[in-house]
C-alpha positions in Angstrom: 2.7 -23.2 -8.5 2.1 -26.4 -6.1 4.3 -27.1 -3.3 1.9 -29.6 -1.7 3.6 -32.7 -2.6 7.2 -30.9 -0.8 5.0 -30.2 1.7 3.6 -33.9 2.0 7.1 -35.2 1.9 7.9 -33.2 4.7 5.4 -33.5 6.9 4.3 -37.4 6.4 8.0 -38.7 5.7 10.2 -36.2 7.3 8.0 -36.1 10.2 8.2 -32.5 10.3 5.9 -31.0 12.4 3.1 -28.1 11.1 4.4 -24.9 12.2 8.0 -25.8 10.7 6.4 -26.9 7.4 4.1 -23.7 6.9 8.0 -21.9 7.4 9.1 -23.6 4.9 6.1 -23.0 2.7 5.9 -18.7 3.9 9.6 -18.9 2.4 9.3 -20.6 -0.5 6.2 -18.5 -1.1 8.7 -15.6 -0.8 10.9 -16.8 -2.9 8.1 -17.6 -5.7 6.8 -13.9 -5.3 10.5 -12.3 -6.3 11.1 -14.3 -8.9 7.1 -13.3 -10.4 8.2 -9.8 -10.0 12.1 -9.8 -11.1 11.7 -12.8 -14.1 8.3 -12.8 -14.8 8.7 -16.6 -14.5 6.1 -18.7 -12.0 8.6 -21.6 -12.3 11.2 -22.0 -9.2 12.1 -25.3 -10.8 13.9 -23.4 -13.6 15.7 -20.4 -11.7 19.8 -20.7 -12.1 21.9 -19.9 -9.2 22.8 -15.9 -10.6 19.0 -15.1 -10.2 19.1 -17.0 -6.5 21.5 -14.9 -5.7 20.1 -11.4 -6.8 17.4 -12.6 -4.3 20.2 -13.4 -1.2 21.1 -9.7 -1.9 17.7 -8.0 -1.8 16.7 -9.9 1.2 20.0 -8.7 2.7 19.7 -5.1 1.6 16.2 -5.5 3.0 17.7 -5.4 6.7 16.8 -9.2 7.1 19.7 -10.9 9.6 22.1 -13.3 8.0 21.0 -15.6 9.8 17.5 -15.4 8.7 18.5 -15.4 5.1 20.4 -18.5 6.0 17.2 -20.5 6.7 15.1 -18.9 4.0 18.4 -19.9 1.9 18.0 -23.5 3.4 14.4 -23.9 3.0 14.9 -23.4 -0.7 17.9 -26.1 -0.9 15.6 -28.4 0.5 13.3 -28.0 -2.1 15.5 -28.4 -4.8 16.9 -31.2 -2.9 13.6 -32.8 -2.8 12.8 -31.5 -6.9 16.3 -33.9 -7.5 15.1 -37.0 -4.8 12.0 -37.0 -7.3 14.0 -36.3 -10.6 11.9 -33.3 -11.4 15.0 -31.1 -12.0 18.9 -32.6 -12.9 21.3 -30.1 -11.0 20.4 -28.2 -8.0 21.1 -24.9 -8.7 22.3 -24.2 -4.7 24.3 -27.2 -4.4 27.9 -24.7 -4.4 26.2 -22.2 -2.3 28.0 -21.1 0.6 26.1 -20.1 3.9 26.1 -16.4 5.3 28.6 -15.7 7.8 26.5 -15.1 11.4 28.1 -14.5 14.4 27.5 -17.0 17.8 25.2 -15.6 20.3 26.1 -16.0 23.6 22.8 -17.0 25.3 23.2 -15.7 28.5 20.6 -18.0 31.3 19.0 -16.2 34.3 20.8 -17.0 37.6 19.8 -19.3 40.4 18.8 -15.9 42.3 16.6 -14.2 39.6 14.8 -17.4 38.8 13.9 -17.5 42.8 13.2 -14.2 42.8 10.4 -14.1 39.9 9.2 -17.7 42.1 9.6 -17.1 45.6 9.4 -13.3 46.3 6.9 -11.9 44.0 3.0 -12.1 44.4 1.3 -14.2 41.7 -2.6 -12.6 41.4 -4.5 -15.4 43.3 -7.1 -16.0 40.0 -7.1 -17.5 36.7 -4.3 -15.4 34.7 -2.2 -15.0 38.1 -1.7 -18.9 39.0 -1.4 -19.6 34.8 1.5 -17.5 34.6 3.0 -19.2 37.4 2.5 -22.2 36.2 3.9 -21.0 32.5 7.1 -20.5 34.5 7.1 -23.5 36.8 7.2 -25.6 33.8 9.8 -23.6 31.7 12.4 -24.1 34.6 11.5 -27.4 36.2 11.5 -28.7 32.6 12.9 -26.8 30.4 10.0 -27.1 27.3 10.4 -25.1 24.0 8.0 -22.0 23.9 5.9 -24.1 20.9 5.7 -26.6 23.7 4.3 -25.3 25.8 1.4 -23.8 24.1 0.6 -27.0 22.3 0.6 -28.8 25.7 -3.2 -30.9 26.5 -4.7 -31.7 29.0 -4.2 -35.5 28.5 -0.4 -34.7 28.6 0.1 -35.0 32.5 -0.2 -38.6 34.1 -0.5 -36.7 37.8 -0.4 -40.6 39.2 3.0 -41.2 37.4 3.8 -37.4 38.1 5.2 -37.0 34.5 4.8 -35.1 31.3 4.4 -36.2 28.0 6.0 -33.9 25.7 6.2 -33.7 21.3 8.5 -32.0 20.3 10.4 -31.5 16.6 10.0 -34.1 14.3 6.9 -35.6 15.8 9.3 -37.0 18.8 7.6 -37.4 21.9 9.9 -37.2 25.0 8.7 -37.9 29.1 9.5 -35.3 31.6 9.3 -35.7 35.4 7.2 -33.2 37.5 8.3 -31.7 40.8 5.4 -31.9 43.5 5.5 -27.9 43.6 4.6 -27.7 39.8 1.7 -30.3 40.6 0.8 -28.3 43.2 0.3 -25.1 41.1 -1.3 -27.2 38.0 -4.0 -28.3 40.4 -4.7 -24.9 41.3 -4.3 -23.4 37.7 -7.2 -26.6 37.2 -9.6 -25.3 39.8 -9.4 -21.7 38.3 -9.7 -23.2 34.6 -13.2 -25.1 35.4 -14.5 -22.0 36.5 -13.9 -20.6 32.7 -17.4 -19.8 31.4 -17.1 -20.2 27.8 -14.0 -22.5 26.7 -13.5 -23.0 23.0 -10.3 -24.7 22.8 -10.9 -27.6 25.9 -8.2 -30.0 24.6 -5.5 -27.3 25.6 -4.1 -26.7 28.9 -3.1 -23.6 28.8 -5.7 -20.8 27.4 -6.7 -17.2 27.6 -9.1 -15.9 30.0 -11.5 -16.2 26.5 -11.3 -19.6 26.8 -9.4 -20.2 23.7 -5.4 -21.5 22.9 -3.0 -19.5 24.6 -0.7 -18.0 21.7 3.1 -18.0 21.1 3.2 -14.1 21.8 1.7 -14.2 24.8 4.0 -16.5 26.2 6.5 -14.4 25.5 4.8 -11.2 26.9 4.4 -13.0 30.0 8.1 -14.3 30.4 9.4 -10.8 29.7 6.9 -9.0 31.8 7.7 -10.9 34.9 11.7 -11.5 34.7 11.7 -7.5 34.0 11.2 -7.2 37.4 13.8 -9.4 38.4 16.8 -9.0 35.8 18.7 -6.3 33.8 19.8 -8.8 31.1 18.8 -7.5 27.7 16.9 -11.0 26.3 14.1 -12.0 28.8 12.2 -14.8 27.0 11.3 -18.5 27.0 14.2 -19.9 25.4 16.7 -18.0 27.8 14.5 -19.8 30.3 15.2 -22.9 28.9 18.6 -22.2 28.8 18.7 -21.7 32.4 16.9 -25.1 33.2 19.8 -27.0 31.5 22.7 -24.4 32.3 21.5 -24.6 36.6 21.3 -28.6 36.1 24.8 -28.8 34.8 25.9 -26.8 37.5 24.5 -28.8 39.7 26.6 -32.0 38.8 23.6 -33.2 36.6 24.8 -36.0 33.4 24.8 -34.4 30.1 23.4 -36.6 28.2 20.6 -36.9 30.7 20.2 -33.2 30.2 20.1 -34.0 26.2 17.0 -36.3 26.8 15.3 -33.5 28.8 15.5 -31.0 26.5 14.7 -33.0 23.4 17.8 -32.5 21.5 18.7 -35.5 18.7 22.6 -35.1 19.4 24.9 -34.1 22.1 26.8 -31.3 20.1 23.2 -29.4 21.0 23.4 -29.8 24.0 27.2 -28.8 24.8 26.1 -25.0 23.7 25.0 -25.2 27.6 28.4 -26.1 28.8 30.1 -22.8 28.6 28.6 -21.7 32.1 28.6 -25.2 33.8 32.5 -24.8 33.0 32.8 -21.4 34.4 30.8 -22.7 37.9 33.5 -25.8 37.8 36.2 -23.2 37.4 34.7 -21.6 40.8 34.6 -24.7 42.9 37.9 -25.3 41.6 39.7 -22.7 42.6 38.0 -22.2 46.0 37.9 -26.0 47.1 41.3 -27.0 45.6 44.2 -27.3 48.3 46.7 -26.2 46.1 44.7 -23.0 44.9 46.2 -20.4 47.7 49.6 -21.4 47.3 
């Protein structure tokens, strides 16, 4: 069974971008491969909502998050969505389904003081891998990039003259990011010690391995952890908390929220306002220690 014209629709109407529309695909995929085993039917087009739901309970007595099953859950209404849009099928079989409950996590952002630390007090390797993974955190705080971001970056997405950053991100949305002179100052280093790569495979990129190829999604990760291990006991160390900290420290700071919105490259506010929760407990701070009528 075909999913290419789903996957068309997505990607050249939707605007989805590549890696979100293989996800959809690697669950749809999964999806396919039950019902081959369970039905002995290659037809997802004909499945009612009993047999959907013998396939919510496997992957939930598989161990698989409800949150997880959520989105393989979603990927598959959108398909059907898109079978009805095209009046391939008449009723989609999901279209009473009810969502997993999943619990809130509480994304908890690095501090001011273990952001500096990991930046001012520990000694970067002065050579290739050393001043990249400086740079790698450089440009998740001062501009809080997704992880995907990041390793998709090119070289022809800094204007140095106009000291910005062009960023896509979802959708196919490109977004412009202002540079601080210190991250300049380390991408012209992490530069030198790139040209000095002997065999480069992937030039386009900006960020690469010391193979000369793409740096990879992993790795990114591996070197967020590694470093903010050193400097905090939290439990999650990774890009995205990191991300969180770059809008949760600009709030603090006094900065606009919906300037933080366009930063980050979120489509609506309500996004955004998952950042809030800390921003309020600073304010509650200042409050109580600047207010005259707080010691009385």
């Amino acid at each position: 069974m075909s999913f290419k014209p789903f996957t068309d629709h997505l990607l050249l109407e939707k605007n989805y971008s590549p890696l979100t529309v293989k996800a959809y695909q690697n669950d749809l995929d999964v999806f396919l491969e039950f019902i081959k085993l369970e039905y002995r039917t290659n037809s997802i087009n004909k499945v009612n909502y009993a047999q959907i739901r013998t396939w919510i309970v496997s992957l939930v007595e598989s161990g698989l998050s409800n949150r997880s099953v959520n989105r393989k859950v979603s990927a598959l209404n959108t398909y059907y969505k898109f079978l009805l849009k095209t009046k391939t099928i008449e009723v989609n079989p999901l279209v009473k389904h009810k969502a997993l409950k999943t619990s809130k996590k509480i994304q908890i952002p690095f501090s001011e003081a273990e952001v500096s630390t990991v930046l001012d007090d520990f000694n970067f390797e002065n050579d290739f891998e050393g001043i990249r993974n400086k740079l790698i955190i450089e440009l998740f705080y001062s501009t809080g990039i997704r992880r995907i971001e990041l390793v998709e970056l090119k070289l022809l997405s800094f204007n140095l003259h106009n000291k910005t950053l062009k960023v896509l991100g979802k959708r196919n949305k490109e977004r412009i990011i202002p540079l601080l002179e210190s991250v300049i100052g380390t991408l012209n280093l992490y530069l030198k010690e790139r040209n000095q790569l002997e065999h480069v495979t992937d030039s386009e990129y900006l960020f690469l391995t010391q193979k000369g190829v793409k740096i990879y999604e992993t790795l990114v990760y591996r070197i967020i952890n590694d470093y903010f291990s050193n400097a905090s006991t939290k439990v999650k160390k990774s890009p995205h908390i990191l991300r969180h900290s770059f809008a949760t420290h600009l709030l603090n700071q006094g900065a606009d929220l919906n300037a933080v919105k366009e930063l980050l490259g979120h489509s609506s506010l309500a996004a955004t306002q998952v950042y809030t929760h800390n921003s309020i407990a600073e304010l509650k701070k200042v409050h109580v220690n600047s207010h005259p009528r707080s010691k009385k």
